[in-house]
C-alpha positions as MATLAB code, in Angstrom:
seq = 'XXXXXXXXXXXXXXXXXXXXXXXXXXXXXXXXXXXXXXXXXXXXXXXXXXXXXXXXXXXXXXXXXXXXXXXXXXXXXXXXXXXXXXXXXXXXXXXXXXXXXXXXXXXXXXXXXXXXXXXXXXXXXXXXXXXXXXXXXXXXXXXXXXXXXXXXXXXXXXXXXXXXXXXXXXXXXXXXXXXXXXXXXXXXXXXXXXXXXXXXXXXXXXXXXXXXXXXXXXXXXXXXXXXXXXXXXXXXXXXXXXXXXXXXXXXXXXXXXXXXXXXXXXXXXXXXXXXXXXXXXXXXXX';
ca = [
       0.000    0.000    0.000;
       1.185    3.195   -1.176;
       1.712    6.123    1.548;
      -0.180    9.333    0.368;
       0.143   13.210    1.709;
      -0.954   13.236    5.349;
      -4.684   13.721    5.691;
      -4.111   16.420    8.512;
      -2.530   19.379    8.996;
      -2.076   19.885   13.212;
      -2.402   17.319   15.683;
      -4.258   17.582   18.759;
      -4.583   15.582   22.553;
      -8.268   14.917   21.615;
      -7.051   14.303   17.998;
      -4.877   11.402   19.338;
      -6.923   10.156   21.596;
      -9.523    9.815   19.331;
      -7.555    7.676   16.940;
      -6.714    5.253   19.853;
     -10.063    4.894   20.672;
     -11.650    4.385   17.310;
      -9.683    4.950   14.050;
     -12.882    5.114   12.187;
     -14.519    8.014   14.424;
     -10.635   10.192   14.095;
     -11.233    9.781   10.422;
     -14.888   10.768   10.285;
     -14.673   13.821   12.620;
     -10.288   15.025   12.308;
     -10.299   14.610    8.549;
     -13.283   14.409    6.547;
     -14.736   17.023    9.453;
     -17.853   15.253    9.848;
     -18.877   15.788   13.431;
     -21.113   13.654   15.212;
     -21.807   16.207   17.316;
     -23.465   13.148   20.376;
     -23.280   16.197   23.330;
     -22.913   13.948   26.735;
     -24.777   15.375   29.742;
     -21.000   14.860   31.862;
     -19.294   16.912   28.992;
     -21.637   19.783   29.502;
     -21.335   20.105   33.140;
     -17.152   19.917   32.459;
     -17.163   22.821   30.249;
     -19.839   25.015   32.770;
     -17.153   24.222   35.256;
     -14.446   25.466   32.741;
     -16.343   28.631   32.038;
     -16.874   29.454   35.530;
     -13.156   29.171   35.926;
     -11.973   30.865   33.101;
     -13.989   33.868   33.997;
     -12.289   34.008   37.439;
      -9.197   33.689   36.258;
      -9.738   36.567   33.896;
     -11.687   38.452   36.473;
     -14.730   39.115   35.420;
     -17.336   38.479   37.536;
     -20.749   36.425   37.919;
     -18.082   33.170   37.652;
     -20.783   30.480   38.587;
     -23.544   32.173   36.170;
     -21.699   32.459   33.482;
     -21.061   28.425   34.039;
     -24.982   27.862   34.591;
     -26.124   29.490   31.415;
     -23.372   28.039   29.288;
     -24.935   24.367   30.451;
     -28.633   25.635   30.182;
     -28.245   27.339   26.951;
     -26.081   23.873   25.713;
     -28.638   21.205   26.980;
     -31.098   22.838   24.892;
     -29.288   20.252   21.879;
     -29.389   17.236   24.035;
     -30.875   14.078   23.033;
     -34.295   13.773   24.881;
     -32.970   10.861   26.949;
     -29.109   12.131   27.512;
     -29.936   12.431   31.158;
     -30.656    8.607   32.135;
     -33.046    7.106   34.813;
     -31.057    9.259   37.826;
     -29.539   12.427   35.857;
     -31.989   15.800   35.419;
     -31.302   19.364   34.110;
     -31.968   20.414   37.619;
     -29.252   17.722   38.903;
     -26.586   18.593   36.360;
     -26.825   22.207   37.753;
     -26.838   21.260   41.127;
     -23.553   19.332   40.460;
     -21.844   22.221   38.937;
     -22.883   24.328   41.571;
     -21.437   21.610   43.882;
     -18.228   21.606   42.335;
     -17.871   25.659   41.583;
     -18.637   25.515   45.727;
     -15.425   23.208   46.086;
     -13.787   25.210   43.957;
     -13.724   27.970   46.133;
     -13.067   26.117   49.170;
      -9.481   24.620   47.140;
      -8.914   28.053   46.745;
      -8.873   29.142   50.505;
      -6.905   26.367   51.244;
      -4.342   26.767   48.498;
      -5.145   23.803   46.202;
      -5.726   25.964   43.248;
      -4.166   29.346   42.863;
      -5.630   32.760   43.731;
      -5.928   34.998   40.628;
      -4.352   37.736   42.878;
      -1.117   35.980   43.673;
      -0.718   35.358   40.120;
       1.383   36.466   36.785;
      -1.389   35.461   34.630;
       0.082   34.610   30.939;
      -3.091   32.149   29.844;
      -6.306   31.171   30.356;
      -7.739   29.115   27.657;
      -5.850   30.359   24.544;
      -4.966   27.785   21.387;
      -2.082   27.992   20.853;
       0.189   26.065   17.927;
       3.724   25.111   16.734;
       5.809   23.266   15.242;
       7.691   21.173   17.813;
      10.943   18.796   17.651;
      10.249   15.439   15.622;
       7.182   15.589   14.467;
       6.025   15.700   11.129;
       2.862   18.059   11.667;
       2.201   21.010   14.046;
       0.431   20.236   17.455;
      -2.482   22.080   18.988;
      -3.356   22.810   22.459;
      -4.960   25.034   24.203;
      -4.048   25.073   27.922;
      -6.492   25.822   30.443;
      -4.335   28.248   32.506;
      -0.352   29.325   32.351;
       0.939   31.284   35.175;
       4.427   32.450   36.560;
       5.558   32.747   39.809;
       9.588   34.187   39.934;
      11.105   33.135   36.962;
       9.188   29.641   36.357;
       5.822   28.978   34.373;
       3.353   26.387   35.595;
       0.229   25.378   33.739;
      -2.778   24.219   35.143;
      -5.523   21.782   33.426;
      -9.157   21.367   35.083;
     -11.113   18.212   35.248;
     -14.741   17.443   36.583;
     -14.471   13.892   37.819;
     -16.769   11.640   39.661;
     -14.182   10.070   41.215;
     -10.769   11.349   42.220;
      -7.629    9.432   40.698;
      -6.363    6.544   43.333;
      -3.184    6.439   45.432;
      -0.433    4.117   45.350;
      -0.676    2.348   48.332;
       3.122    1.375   48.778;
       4.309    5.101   47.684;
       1.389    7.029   48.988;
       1.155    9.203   45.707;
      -1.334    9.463   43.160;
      -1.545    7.441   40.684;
      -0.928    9.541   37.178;
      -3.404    8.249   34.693;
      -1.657    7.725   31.205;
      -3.893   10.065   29.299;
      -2.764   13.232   31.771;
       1.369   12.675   30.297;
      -0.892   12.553   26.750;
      -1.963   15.922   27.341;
       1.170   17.167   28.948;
       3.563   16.321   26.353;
       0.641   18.691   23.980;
       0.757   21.235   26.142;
       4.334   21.579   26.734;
       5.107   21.680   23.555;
       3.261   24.260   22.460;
       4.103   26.421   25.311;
       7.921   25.441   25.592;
       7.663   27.582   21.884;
       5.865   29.922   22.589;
       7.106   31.478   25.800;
      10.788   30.042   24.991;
      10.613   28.495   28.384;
      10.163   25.065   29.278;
       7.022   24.667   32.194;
       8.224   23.763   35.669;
       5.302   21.361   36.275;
       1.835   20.611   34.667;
      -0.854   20.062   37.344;
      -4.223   18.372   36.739;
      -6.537   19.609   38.842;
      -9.446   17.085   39.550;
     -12.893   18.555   40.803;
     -15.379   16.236   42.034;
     -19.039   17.761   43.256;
     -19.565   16.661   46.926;
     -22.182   17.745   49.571;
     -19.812   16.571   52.434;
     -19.061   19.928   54.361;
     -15.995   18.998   55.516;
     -14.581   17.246   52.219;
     -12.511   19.673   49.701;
     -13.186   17.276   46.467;
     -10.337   18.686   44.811;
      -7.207   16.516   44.153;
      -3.983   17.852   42.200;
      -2.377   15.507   40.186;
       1.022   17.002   39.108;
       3.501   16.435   36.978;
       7.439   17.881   37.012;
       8.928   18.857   33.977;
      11.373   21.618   33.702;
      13.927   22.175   30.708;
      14.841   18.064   30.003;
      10.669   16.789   30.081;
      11.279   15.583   27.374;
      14.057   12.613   28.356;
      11.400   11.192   30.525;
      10.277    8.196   29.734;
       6.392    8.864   30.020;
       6.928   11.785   27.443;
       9.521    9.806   25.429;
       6.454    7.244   24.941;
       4.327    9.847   24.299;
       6.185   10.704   21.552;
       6.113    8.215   20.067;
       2.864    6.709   19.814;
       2.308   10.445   18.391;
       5.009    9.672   15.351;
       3.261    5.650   14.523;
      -0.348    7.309   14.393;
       1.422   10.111   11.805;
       2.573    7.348    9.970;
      -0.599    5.032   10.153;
      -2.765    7.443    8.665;
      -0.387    8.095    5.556;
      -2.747    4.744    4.374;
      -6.341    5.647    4.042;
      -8.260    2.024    4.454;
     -11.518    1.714    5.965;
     -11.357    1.972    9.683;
     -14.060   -0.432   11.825;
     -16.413    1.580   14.471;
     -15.269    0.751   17.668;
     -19.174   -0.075   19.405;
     -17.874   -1.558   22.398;
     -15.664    1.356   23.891;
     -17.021    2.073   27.291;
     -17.399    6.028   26.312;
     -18.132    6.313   23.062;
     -19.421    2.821   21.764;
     -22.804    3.285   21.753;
     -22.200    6.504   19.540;
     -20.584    4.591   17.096;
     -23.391    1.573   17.374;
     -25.777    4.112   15.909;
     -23.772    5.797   13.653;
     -23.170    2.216   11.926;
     -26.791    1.446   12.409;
     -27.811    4.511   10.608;
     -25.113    3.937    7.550;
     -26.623    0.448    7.464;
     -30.009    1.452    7.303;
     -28.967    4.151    4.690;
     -27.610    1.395    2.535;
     -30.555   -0.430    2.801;
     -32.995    1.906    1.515;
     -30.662    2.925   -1.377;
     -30.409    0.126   -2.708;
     -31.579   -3.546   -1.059;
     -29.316   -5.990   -0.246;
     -27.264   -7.880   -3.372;
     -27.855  -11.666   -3.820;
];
């Protein structure tokens, strides 16, 4: 099979993870732009959490409102059933009010950074380059760069349901794979475009909870500093970056992945529906 020009021009975290978790949906939505556009109720509440945050961290006010109405005005588009047996509009709000609440509360007790004590540089910018060894430019847009002295640090927010686990023999968290994924992006991008490497990437993990006494914020951190990229985690990460480039120099017809956890039954329908397309075309051949 003969390798043809590369089907993309930048390469993304969500990009790449899409590819690994089904080829066929990467193609579909990264190159022939055909979104499936399947909003997911947990999504929503994610980015009312990011608005409410980015608006702090700029400074403008109304920070939990501006989160609400991004989720109200967005559920409008959701399917009639998105919610399940247990989930409601009126729930989903409550839980980003629950987490925007322990938001605050990690901010009193230092977990995430004041906006006053800060050299903001940026909140929720895209930025891309060209980095070191790979074929195409990568994308990312991180969702807050700081200094403080002479060192950057970026910051990355996730609404969980569950906070990451702890090792029990070392006592530290336990860095999910996808979070060096996103790092490697990230650090690229900005090791270009501030011409400084970031002194550590920290996922910050938000989980609603009604427990007064319980923060439900974990940070999940990760050093890097001017030789990241000798680690091993990144070195990986690199490299699964470099065979996907070079997969998809070979167009072929990628199979739906239907039994992901996430996005299977997505895919289920969206082969169901081609199916049934092909069906009413033209019948089935003998």
């Amino acid at each position: 099979m003969m390798a043809s020009k590369l089907p993309i021009d930048k390469l993304s975290f969500s990009a790449l993870r899409s590819y690994m978790t089904s080829p066929a949906a990467f193609w579909r939505n990264y190159v022939l732009k055909q979104w499936d556009n399947f909003e997911k109720v947990s999504y929503l509440e994610g980015k009312a959490l990011h608005r409410a945050l980015e608006t702090y961290y700029l400074g403008e006010g109304n920070e939990l409102r501006n989160g609400l109405e991004l989720f109200t005005e967005g559920a409008k588009d959701l399917e009639p059933n998105a919610y399940g047996k247990k989930g409601s509009p009126e729930k989903s709000l409550e839980n980003i009010t629950l987490a925007w609440d322990n938001v605050l509360k990690a901010i009193d007790a230092g977990l995430i950074p004041n906006r006053k004590r800060l050299k903001i540089i940026n909140v929720e910018n895209p930025l891309m380059h060209k980095a070191p060894g790979h074929e195409v430019p990568l994308k990312a847009t991180p969702d807050l760069v700081y200094a403080k002295g002479k060192k950057l640090y970026g910051r990355d927010w996730k609404k969980v349901s569950t906070l990451s686990g702890v090792d029990e023999e070392t006592g530290k968290v336990i860095v999910d794979p996808k979070y060096y994924m996103q790092a490697y992006f990230v650090g690229a991008v900005c090791e270009k475009e501030y011409e400084d490497a970031l002194a550590e990437f920290t996922f910050t993990e938000i989980r609603p909870t009604k427990k007064a006494d319980t923060v439900g914020v974990q940070n999940v951190t990760i050093k890097m500093g001017a030789d990241w990229r000798q680690q091993p985690e990144f070195m990986a990460v690199k490299h699964l970056i470099n065979e996907m480039i070079e997969d998809i120099k070979y167009p072929r017809r990628y199979i739906p992945n239907v039994v992901d956890m996430m996005s299977g039954k997505d895919e289920w329908g969206l082969l169901l529906r081609e199916y049934n397309h092909e069906g009413k075309a033209g019948g089935e051949e003998d």
